[in-house]
C-alpha positions in Angstrom: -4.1 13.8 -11.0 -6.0 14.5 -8.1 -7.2 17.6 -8.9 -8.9 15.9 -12.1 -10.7 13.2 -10.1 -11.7 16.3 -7.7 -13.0 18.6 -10.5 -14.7 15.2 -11.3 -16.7 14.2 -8.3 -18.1 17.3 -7.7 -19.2 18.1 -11.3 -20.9 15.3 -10.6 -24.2 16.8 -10.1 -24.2 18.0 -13.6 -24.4 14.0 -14.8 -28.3 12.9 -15.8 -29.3 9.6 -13.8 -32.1 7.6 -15.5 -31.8 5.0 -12.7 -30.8 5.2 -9.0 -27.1 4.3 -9.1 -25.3 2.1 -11.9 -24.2 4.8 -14.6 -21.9 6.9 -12.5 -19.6 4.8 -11.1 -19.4 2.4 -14.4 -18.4 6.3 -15.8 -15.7 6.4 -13.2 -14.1 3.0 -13.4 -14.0 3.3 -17.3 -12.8 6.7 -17.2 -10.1 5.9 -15.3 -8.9 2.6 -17.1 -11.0 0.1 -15.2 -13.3 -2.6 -17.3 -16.3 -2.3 -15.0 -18.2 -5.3 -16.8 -15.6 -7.6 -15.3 -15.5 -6.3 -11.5 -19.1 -5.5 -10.6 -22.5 -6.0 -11.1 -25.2 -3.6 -10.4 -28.8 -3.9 -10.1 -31.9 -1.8 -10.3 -32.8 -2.9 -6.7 -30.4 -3.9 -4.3 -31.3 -6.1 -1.9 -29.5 -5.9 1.9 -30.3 -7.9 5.0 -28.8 -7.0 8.6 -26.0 -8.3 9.1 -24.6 -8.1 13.2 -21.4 -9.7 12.2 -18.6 -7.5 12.5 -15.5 -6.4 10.4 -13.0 -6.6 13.1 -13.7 -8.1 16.6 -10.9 -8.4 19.3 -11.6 -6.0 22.0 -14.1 -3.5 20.6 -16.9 -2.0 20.9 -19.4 -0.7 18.6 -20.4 3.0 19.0 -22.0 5.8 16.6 -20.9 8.8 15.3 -23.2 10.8 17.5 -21.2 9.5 20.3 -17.6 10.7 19.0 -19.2 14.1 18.2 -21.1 14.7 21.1 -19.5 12.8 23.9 -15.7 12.6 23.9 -12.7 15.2 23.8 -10.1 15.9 21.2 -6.5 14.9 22.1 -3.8 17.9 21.2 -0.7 18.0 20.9 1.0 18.6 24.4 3.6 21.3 22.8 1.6 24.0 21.6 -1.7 22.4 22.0 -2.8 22.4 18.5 -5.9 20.6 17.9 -6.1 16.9 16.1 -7.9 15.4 13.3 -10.6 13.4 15.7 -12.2 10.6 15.3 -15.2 11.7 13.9 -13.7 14.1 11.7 -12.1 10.8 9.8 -15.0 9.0 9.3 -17.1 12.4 8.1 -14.2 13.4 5.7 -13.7 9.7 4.2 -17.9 9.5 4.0 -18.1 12.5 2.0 -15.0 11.6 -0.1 -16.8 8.2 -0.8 -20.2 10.1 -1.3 -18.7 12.6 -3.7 -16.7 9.8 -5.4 -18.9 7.3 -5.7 -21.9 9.5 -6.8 -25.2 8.2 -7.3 -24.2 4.7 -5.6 -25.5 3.5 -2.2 -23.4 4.8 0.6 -24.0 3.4 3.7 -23.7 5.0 6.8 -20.0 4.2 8.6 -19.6 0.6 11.0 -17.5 2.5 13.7 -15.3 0.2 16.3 -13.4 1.4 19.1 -10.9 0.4 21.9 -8.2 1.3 24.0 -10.6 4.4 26.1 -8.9 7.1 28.0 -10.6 8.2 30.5 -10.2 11.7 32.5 -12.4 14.3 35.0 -12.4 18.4 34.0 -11.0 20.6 36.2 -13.6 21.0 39.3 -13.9 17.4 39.6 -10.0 17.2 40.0 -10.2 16.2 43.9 -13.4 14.6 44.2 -12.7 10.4 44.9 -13.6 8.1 41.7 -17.1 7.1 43.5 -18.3 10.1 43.5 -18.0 11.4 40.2 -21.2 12.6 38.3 -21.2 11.8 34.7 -20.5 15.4 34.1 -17.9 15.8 35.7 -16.1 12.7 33.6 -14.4 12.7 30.0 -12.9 10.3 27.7 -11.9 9.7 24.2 -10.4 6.6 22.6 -7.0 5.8 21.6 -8.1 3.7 18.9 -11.0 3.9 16.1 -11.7 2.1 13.4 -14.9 2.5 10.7 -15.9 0.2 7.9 -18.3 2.2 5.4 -20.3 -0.5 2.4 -21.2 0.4 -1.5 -23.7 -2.4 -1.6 -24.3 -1.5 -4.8 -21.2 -2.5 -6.3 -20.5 -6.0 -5.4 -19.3 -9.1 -7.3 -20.7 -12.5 -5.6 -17.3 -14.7 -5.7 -17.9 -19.3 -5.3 -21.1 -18.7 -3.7 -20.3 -15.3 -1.4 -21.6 -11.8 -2.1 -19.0 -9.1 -1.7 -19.7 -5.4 -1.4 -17.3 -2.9 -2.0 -16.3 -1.3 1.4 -13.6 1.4 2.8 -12.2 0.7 5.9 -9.9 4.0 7.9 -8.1 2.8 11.2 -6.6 5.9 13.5 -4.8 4.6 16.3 -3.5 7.5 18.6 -1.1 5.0 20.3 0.9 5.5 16.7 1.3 9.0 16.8 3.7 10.9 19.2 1.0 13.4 21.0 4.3 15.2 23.0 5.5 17.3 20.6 4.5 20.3 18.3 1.9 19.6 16.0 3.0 17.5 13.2 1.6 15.6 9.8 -1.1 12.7 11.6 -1.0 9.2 10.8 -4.0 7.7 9.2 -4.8 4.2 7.8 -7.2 3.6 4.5 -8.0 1.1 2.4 -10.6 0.3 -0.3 -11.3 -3.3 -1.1 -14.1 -5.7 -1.0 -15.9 -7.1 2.4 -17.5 -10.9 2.7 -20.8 -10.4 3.4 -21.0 -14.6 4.6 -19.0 -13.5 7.6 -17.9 -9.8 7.4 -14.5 -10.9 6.7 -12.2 -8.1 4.9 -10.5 -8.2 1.5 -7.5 -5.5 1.6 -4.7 -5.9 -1.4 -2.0 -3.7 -2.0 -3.6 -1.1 -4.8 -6.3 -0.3 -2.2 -4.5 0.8 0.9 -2.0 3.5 2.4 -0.3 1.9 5.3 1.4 5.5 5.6 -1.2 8.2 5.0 0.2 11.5 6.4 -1.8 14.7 6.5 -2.7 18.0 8.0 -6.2 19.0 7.6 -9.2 17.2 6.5 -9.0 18.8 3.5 -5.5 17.0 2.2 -7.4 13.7 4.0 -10.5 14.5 1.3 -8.0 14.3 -1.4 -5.8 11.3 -0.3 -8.5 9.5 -0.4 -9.8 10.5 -3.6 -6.4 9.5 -4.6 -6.9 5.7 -3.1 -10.2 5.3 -5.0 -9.1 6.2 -8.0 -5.7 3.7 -8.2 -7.6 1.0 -6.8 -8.4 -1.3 -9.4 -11.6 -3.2 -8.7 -11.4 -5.9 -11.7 -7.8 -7.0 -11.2 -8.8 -8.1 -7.3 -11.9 -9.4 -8.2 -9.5 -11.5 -11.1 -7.2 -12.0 -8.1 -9.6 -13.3 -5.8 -11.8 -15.6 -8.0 -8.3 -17.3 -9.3 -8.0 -18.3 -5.6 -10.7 -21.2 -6.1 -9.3 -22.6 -9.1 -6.3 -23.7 -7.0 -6.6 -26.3 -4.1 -4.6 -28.2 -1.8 -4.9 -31.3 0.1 -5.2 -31.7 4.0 -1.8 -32.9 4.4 -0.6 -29.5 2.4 -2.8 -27.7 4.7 -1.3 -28.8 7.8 2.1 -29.3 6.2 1.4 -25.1 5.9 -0.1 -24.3 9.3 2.8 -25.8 10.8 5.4 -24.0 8.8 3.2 -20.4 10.2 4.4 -21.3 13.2 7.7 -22.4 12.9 7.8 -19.0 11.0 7.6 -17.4 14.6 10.3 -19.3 16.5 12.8 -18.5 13.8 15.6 -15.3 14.2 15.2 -12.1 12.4 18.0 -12.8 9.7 15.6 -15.8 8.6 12.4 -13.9 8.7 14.0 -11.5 6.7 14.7 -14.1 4.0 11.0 -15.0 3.8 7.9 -13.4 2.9 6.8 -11.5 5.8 4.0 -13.5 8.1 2.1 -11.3 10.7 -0.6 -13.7 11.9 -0.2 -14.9 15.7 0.2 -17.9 17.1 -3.6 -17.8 18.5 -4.8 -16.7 14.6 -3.1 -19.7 13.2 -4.7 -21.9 16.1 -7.8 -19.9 14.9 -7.5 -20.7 11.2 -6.8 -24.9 12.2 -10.0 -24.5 14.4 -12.2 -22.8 11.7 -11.0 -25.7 9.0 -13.1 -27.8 11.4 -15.7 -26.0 12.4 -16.5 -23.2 10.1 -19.4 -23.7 8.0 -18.9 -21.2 4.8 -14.7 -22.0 5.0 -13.9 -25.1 6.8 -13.7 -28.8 5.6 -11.9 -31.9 6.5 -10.7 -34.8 4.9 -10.7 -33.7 1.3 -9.4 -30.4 -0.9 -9.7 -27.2 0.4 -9.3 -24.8 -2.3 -7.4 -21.3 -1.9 -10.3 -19.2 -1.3 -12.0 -21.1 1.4 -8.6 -21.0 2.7 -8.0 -17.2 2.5 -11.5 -16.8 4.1 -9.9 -18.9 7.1 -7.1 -16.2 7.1 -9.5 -13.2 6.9 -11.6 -14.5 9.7 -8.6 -15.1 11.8 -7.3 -11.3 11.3 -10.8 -10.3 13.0 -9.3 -10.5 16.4 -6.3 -8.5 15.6 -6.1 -4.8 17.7 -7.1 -2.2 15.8 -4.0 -0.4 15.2 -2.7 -4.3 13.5 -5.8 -4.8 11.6 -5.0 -3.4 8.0 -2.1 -4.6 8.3 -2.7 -8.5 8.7 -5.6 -8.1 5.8 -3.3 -7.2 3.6 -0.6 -9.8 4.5 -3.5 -12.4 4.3 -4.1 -11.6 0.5 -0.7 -11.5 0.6 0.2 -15.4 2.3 -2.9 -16.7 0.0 -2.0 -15.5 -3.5 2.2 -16.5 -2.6 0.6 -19.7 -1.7 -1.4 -20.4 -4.5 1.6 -19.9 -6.8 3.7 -21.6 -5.0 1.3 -24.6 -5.5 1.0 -23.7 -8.5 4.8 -23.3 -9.4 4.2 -20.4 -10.9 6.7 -18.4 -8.2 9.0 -19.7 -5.5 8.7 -16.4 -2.9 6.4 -18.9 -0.6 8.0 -22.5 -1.4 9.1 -22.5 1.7 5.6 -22.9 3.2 5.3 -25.9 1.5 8.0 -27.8 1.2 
């Protein structure tokens, strides 16, 4: 239960580390049913480079903690104008969880993105005109935030890419109803695996809560305590390296592309009778335009095996909104596993792609 894997993580200071990082966690995935030796691989030394790719693109921008704390206001909620979990109290409570969780393991520091800014003036700047505001006399939050936070120390390198383990939380205000009495707030979190090739996210279904209700911070710590726990690293790193013993020809390619978006054009009652599909019309024009072009996932003319091709769908989802984001990783796992069976006819659920 949660409790347990709380009483865990912060008895953790009691555990003896010969080295920097590997024997706590390979405790914690064993403990709690996972075979380490087939998910990760950890390292005395690990080695990181700068990478200025980032996890989700679209219309963000990058900002720093500092900034949420420091510079922008804290919506309420208009009825009785209780307070909200903020931005930056997300990302703090999910870094500590992970920090606490994953003890002894590099943490780094939170990616944060944002969009959507709402912009307002305080109360003695009410009637001044727009060009003659001072900076001071200006505030703003952001509707939407989302943070990406790396465990470079547990990683799996999958057909040629390095993959660290990585936590992404999405809070997208636009979600939530702001007008009433204060109520349980909507949060996004997943735990999953990031490409370091391109950024690209990994999200399946074990490691996220499309539906994460809470109150305080305190019932976020432990929700999210809760996600690590279940997720089980070895079965999507199984999941994902089956994905490149499984290929399909141009023709199939296209024959798929094109069934995406017939998929839009059709009515509800025959979405319904599919598996769901989320990607855009401009994200599939974006996955035909990576085949060609993309170096790590593209290729013409001959096979292009599953993985390459889910890397065409996870580098499509990067120019989804925010608030979508999670959402279409997952469905992208989801499209590229359904695929691969269907090819090979081990499940019909996504024949229809490729018939």
């Amino acid at each position: 239960g949660v409790e347990a894997i709380i009483a865990y993580v912060l008895g953790a200071d009691n555990v003896t580390h010969a080295r920097p990082h590997p024997e706590p966690v390979l405790m914690t995935l064993e403990k709690y049913g996972c075979r380490a030796e087939e998910a990760i691989v950890v390292e005395d030394v690990v080695t990181r480079t700068p990478n200025h790719l980032h996890f989700i693109e679209a219309n963000t921008n990058e900002v720093t903690l500092q900034h949420l704390v420091n510079d922008c206001i804290t919506p309420v909620f208009a009825k009785d104008n209780e307070l909200t979990i903020n931005h930056a109290a997300f990302i703090e409570t999910i870094q500590e969880a992970a920090k606490d969780y994953f003890h002894g393991e590099i943490v780094d520091d939170a990616a944060i993105r944002v969009s959507h800014i709402i912009k307002g003036r305080i109360p003695e700047a009410l009637h001044k005109p727009a060009n003659q505001l001072l900076e001071s006399d200006k505030t703003l939050y952001y509707e939407r935030c989302a943070f990406s936070i790396d465990v470079p120390s547990i990683y799996q390198d999958i057909h040629g890419n390095r993959l660290n383990l990585s936590i992404v939380g999405v809070r997208a205000y636009n979600l939530q109803s702001l007008y009433t009495k204060k109520s349980p707030e909507l949060f996004k979190l997943a735990i999953g695996f990031k490409n370091q090739v391109c950024c690209n996210m990994c999200i399946m279904t074990d490691g996220y809560k499309e539906d994460l209700r809470v109150s305080s911070t305190t019932e976020l710590y432990k929700a999210a305590l809760e996600l690590f726990n279940n997720f089980n690293t070895a079965k999507q790193i199984h999941l994902m390296q089956q994905l490149g013993n499984t290929s399909m020809t141009e023709h199939q390619f296209c024959q798929i592309l094109g069934k995406m978006r017939l998929y839009q054009c059709l009515g509800t009652g025959q979405q319904k009778r599919l598996p769901r599909m989320l990607l855009t019309d401009t994200q599939i024009n974006s996955v035909a335009k990576a085949y060609i072009n993309d170096e790590n996932f593209g290729g013409t003319g001959g096979e292009l095996n599953l993985w390459r091709f889910y890397g065409l769908l996870t580098g499509a989802n990067k120019s989804s909104y925010i608030d979508s984001f999670l959402d279409r990783s997952l469905n992208a796992s989801e499209i590229a596993m359904g695929i691969s069976q269907a090819l090979n006819n081990t499940s019909d659920t996504y024949k229809w792609f490729i018939d």
